[in-house]
C-alpha positions as CSV (number, residue, x, y, z in Angstrom):
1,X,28.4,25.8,25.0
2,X,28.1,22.0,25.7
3,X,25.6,22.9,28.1
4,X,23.6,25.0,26.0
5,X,23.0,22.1,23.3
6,X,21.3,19.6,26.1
7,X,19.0,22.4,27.9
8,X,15.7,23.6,26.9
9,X,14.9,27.2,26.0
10,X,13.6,29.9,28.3
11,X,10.2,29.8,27.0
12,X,10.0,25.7,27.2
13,X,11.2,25.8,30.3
14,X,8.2,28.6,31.7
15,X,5.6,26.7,29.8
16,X,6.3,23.1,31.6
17,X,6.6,25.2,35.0
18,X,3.3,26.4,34.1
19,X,1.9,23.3,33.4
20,X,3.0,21.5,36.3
21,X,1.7,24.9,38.3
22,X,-1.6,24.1,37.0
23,X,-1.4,20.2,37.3
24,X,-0.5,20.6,41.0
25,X,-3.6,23.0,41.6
26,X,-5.7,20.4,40.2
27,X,-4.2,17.7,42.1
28,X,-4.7,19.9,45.6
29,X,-8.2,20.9,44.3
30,X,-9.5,17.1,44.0
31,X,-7.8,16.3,47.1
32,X,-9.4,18.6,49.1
33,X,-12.7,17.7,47.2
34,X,-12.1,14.2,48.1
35,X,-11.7,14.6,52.0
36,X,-14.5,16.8,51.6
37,X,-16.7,13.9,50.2
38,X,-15.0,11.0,52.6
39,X,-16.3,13.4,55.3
40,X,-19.7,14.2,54.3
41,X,-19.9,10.2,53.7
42,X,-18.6,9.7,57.7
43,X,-20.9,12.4,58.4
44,X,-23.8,10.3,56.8
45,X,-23.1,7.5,58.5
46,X,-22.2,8.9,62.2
47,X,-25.7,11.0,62.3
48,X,-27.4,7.7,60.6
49,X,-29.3,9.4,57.7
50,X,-32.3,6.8,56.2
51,X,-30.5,3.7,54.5
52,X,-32.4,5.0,51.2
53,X,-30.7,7.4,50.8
54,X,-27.3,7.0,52.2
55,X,-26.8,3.7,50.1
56,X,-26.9,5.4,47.2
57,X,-25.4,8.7,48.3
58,X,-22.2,6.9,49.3
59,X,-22.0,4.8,46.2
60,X,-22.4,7.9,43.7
61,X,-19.3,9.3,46.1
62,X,-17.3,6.2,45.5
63,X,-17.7,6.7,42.2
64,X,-16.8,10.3,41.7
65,X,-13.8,9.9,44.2
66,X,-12.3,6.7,42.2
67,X,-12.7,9.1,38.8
68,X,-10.9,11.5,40.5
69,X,-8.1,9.1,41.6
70,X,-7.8,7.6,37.8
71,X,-7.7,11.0,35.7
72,X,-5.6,13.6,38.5
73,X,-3.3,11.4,40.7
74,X,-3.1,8.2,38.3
75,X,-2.6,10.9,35.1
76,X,-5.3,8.9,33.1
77,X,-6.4,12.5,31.6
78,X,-2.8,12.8,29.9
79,X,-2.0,11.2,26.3
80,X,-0.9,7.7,26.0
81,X,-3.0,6.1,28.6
82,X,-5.8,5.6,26.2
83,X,-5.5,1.9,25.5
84,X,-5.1,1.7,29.6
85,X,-8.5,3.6,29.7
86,X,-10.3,1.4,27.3
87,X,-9.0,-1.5,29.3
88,X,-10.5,-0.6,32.7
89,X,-13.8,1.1,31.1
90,X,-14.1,-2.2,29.6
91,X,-13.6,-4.3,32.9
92,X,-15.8,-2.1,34.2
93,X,-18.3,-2.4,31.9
94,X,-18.0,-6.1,32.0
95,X,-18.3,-6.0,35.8
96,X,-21.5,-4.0,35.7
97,X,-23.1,-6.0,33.7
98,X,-22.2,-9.6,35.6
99,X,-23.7,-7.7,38.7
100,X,-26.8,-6.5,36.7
101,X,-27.2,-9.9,35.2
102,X,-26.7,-12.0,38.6
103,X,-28.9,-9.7,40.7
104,X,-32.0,-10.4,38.6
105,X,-31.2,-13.7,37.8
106,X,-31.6,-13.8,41.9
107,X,-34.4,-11.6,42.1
108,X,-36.5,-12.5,39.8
């Protein structure tokens, strides 16, 4: 009886195993996405497609692979990382705009 009060019930028990079910199909999902993009982005670079277009190409796929890192293999998309979130959105931010700011001080 001991060991009745300390585990969870059936139902508990199914519902996390289907959540960590799902979580681990997500995880394999954006994995797989991401090798896919690190390819198309060797791909780009092996077969030297125009420099307008692959500078951009590979930045946008930076991008979307570093989201991907932060919300399914760092778990920014689950609850209590939201002061985390607002930290690096903000450093972001901040960093975007120093670039933004130097580059046409330098341009212009």
């Amino acid at each position: 009886m001991a060991d009745q009060s300390h585990s969870k019930p059936i139902h508990h028990q199914e519902y996390e195993k289907k959540q960590h079910r799902e979580e681990m199909k997500q995880q394999v999902l954006t994995f797989g996405l991401m090798i896919l993009f690190t390819m198309i982005a060797f791909g780009m670079v092996i077969f030297e497609v125009n420099s307008y277009f692959i500078i951009p190409t590979l930045i946008i796929l930076a991008v979307v692979q570093v989201a991907f890192q932060l919300y399914y293999f760092m778990h920014m998309k689950n609850k209590g990382h939201d002061m985390v979130a607002v930290m690096m959105y903000g450093g972001a931010a901040v960093a975007a705009l120093t670039i933004i700011t130097f580059t046409s001080i330098i341009w212009w």
